[in-house]
Each structure stands twice: as C-alpha cells, then as structure tokens.
N, C-alpha and C positions, 0 to 999 in steps of 0.2 A: 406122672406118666408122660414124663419129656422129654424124648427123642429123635427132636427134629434137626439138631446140632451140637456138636462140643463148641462151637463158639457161644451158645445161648445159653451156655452153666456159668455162675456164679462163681466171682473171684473168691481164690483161698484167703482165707482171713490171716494166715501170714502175711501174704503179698498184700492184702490192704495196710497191715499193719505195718509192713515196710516202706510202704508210702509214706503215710502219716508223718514216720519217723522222721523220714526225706525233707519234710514241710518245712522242719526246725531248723534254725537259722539260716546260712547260706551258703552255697556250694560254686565252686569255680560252671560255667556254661559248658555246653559244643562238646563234651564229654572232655571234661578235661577234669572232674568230678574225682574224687578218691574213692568213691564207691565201684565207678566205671573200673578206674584201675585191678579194683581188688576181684569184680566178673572175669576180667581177661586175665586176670593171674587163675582162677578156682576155672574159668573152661578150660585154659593150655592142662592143667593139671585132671580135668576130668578126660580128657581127649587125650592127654601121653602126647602131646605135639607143645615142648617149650616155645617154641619157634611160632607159632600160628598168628597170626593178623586176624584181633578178632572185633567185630562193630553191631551195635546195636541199632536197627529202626525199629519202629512203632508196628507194621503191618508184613503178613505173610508175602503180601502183592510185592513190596518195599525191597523185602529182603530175597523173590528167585529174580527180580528183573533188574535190581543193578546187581546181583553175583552173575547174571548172564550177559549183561553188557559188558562188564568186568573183561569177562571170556570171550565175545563174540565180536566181529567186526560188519559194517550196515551190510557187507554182500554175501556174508557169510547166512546158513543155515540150520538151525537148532533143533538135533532130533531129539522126539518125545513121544508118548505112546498118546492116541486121541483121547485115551480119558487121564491126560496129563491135567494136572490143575492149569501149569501155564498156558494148557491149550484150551480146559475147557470153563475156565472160572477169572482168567486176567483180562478179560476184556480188550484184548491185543497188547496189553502191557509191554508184552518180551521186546514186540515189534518197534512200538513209539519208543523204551527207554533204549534198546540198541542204535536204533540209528534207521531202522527198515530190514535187519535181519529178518527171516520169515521162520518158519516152524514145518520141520517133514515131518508127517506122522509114520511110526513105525510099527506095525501090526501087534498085538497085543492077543495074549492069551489071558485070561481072569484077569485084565487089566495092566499085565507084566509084557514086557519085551522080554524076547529072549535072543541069545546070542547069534541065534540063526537070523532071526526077523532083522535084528539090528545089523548086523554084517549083509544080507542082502538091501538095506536099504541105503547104507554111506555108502554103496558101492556104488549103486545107482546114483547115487547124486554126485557132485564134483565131476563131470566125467564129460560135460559139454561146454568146458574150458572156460573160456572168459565169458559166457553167452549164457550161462547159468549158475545158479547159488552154488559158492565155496562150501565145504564141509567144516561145519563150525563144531559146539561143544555138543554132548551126550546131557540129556537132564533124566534123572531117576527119582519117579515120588516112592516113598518109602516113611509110612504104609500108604499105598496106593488109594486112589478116590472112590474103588471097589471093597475098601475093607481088605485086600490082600497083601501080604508083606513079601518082601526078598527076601532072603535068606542071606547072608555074607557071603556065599559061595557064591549066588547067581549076583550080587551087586559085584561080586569080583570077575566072574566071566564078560560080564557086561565090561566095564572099563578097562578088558585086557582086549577085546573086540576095538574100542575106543583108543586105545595107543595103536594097535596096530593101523591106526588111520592117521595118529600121531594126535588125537581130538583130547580137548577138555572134558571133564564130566564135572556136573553140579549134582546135589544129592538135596532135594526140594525133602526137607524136613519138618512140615509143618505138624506132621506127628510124630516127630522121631523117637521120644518118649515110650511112646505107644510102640514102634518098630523093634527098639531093645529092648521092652519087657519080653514081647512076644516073640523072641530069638533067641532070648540070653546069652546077646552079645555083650561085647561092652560098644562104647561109642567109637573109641579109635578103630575096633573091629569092622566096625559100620562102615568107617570113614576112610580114612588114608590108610591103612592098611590094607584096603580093598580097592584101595586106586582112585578116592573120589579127591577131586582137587577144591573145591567147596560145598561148604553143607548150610541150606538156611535150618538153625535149631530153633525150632517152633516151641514159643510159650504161651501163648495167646489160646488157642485150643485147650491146653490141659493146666486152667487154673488162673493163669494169668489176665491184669488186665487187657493188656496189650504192649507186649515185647517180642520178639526173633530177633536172635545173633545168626550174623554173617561170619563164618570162619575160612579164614583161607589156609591150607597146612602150608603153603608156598608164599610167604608176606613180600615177597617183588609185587604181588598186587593190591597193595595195602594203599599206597599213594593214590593209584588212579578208583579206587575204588570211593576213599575219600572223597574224592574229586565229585566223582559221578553221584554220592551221596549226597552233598552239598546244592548242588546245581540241581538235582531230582529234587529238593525241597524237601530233604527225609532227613537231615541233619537237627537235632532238638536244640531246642537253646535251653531249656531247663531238661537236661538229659538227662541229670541224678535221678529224675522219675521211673526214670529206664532202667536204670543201675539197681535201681532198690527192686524192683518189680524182678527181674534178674539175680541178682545177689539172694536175695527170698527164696524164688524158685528153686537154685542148686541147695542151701544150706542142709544141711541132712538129710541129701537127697531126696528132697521134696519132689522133685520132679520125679522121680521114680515112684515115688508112689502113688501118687495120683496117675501117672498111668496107670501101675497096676489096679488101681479102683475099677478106672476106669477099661479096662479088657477087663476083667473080671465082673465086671456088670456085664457086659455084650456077653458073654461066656456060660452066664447064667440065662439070660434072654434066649438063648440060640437054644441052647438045653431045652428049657420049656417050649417051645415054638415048635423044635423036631419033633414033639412030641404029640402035636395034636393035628388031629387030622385033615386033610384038605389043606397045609401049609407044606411049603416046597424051598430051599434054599437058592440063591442063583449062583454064589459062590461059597467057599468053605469062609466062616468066618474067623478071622486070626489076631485080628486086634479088640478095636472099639467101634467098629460101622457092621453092621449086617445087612444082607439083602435079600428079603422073601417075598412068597407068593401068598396071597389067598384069594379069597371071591369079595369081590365088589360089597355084598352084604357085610360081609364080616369088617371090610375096612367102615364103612358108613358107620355101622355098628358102635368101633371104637372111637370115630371123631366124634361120636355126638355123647358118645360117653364122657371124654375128655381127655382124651389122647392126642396125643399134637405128635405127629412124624411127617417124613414127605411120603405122598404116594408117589413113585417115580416113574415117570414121563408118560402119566396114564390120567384118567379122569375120573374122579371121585363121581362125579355125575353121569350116570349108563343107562342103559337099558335095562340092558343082560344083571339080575342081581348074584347074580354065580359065574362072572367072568371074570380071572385071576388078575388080581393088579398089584403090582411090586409096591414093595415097602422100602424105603433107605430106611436104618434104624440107628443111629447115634448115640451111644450114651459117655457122659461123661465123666469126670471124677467124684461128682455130686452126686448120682446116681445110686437111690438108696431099692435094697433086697426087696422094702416093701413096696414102693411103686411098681416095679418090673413086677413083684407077684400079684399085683392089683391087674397091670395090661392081659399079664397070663391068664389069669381067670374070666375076663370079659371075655377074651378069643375064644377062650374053651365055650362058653355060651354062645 
C-alpha cells in the first residue's frame, strides 16, 4: 500500500538488466558510447523528428533547467503555472542554472494554464521596457503536479498564444509516458507538432533508475546546450549507464507500458475511492497521481494500518477527528490490484 511516489517504485528489471550488461567490458566516456548513439537514433524515430538533438542527464531538475537556460536569457522571464514543478519542487534551479532569469506565474485552473490566463500574462510582462523582465520561454508540465493532463489541442493553443509573443516553450515531461497513455497521442503529437521546442522525456519516474532525455526538435541548440551540460556538472563520464537505462526503457515500448500499469492502478484506486462514503475528489484524475478528501480519522486510520501516502499540506495530527484532509495518491508501474484492494477495504472500515 505504496502511494507516496512514482519516484519510490522499484527499477524494472529490464533496466537493471541493461545495466549489468553495460558493466561488461568497456565503452567510449561523455556519451560518445554506441549505446548513446543507438537512444538518439530509436527517440528521433519514436518522435518522427530525424533532425532532433537529443541528450541524456541523470535527473528531472538536470534536464527542465538546462533545456530552460538553453532557451532563456539572465533578464529574461519564464512563464509557468504555480503548481509548475520548476516552480514548486527545483529549489530556484531555473533561476541559478539561467543566469538570474525569474519565473511569472500564470494562473491556473486544475493546475493547467490556459490560453486566456497565458495571453493575459506575457502581455503584462515585457511592457516596462528596459526597467523590467523580458519575455522569455513558455514551460508546460504534462501530466501536471495535480494529476491533470493537456490534451494536444490545449498544448497546441498554449504555444500558438507563445509564438504570437515570438516566445519558446519547453514541455517539462517528467511523466510524459503517463501524458500519451492518457491522450493516445503519439509523442510527436505531444511535441513539435503542437509547437513545443523542447521536451525533458522522463524515465526516472516510470521504472527507470535514473535517466531524462533532453530533446530539441530544432538541434541549432545542441552545441550550447552541451555546453551548459558540461559546466552544470551533468555531463557523465561513464554515460553508457544512461544509454542502457534508456535503450531498455524504449525497447518494445517498455515505456508505454509501464505507464499504462501505472494509470491504470490510479484508475482502479479513483474507482474504489468514489465509491465510498465521506471521500471527495479535488480534481478528475487522468493519469497516475489522485487527489482526495477524507476525515482525519480515516487518514490516521490508514497510516497506522500501513499505508504510506502524503497527506497534503494538512496535518495528520488534529483535533477535529472528522476534518477532511487531502490525500496525494501516487501509484506506480509496480503497483499490484491486490494492495490498492487491501487500501480500499481499510477505507471502507
């Protein structure tokens, strides 16, 4: 009954075993690896983009804050919704790896910007000339930090909003897996098709030790991006470890499926949950995260059962044993029928 993260599920045992493999003899450094080569040939071909620039770091932080320095200049300013990750989980990241770029939040409905919110806000900004932050790039999480997805229509209204200012977009895909189950798009649909100019594709979340590819559909920013990789200290010297962990992930669309697991645990979770009484949703759930309500009891109830979730931004510890306190709910690809029906039935008691 593990629900507090998809970073806190267990590697696929593919992807351990393409490690392993990795160990055996020796591989060129700095990704100059045959493994590395054969990732960017199987993403350009998963993505329909022959042309793309594509790099691997180790971490999600890694891969939105040098594709946003990539994009951004120190005076420039990076719109993103408040419950943006780069806003609310990088620890100023965007800010130190650009240069002192800053972050305008853009109002948010179930965690999404929309093209209204977004067009009233670049408009606002840029407009006190030299005296205030330039209009830098557009970032879009997809699946949002709320558990809710975009749709390829609303990622595309957003970056037609974003040219009309002449602006970048980055498309923070720390679940993007999870984003094209839940759409059944494909990736380039996601992606450059819909106008986004880079996407970080997140492994690390669904199965992976720890790998994100950086892809640019436009490789003019491939050099300085290197660059900025290098000098951020996110350059691997045994980088084949990347490659295998990566290579693994796509091979027979592994990566798809473990998404699918994993929304289809949250899917079964949500199901049971609407169903029992004194439990309240905060938003529709569309991937792999949910967000509900119950009474204080009922959570106490489950942690001491042995349920591991977050309760979010509330206190296990009250008075009141019948005051509603949010639940983040996480499941992973690891995520088995019978736990979720083990959490189910405590609730119901």
């Amino acid at each position: 009954m593990y629900f507090a993260s998809d970073n806190t599920g267990p590697v696929h045992p593919k992807i351990l075993e393409a490690i392993g493999a990795a160990s055996n003899g020796y591989a060129m450094p700095y990704g100059a690896d045959d493994l590395n080569a054969q990732v960017t040939a199987r993403i350009r071909d998963i993505f329909e983009a022959p042309d793309a620039a594509v790099f691997l770091v180790a971490t999600g932080t890694a891969a939105n804050v040098l594709s946003l320095a990539t994009l951004s200049q120190p005076f420039e300013t990076i719109f993103c919704t408040p419950e943006a990750h780069i806003h609310e989980d990088e620890c100023n990241g965007p800010e130190f790896f650009t240069g002192g770029a800053k972050l305008t939040l853009v109002p948010s409905i179930n965690a999404k910007m929309t093209p209204e919110t977004l067009r009233t806000t670049v408009t606002k900004e840029g407009s006190r000339g030299v005296h205030g932050p330039q209009r830098g790039p557009v970032s879009i999480t997809n699946v949002t930090e709320r558990g809710t997805v975009y749709s390829v229509a609303e990622i595309a209204a957003l970056t037609g909003v974003a040219k009309e200012f002449g602006l970048a977009t980055h498309l923070d895909g720390a679940r993007f897996a999870n984003a094209v189950v839940a759409t059944g798009s494909t990736p380039a649909e996601m992606t450059w098709k819909a106008g986004i100019d880079v996407v970080s594709f997140g492994g690390t979340k669904n199965g992976c030790m720890g790998v994100e590819a950086v892809i640019f559909f436009d490789p003019k920013h491939a050099w300085e991006f290197e660059l900025r990789r290098k000098r951020g200290a996110h350059l691997f010297s045994k980088h084949r470890f990347l490659s295998a962990q990566m290579l693994a992930y796509l091979e027979d669309g592994l990566w798809l499926d473990l998404a699918s697991r994993a929304n289809a645990a949250n899917a079964r979770l949500a199901r049971g949950l609407k169903q029992v009484e004194g439990t309240s949703y905060m938003f529709e759930p569309e991937a792999n995260i949910s967000f509900a309500r119950w009474s204080r009891q009922g959570h106490q109830f489950l942690h001491d059962a042995g349920a591991v979730y977050l309760v979010w931004n509330d206190d296990l510890i009250g008075n009141d044993p019948d005051e509603l306190l949010e639940a983040r709910l996480v499941t992973d690809w690891s995520a088995t029928d019978e736990n979720i029906d083990m959490f189910l039935n405590l609730i119901r008691r």
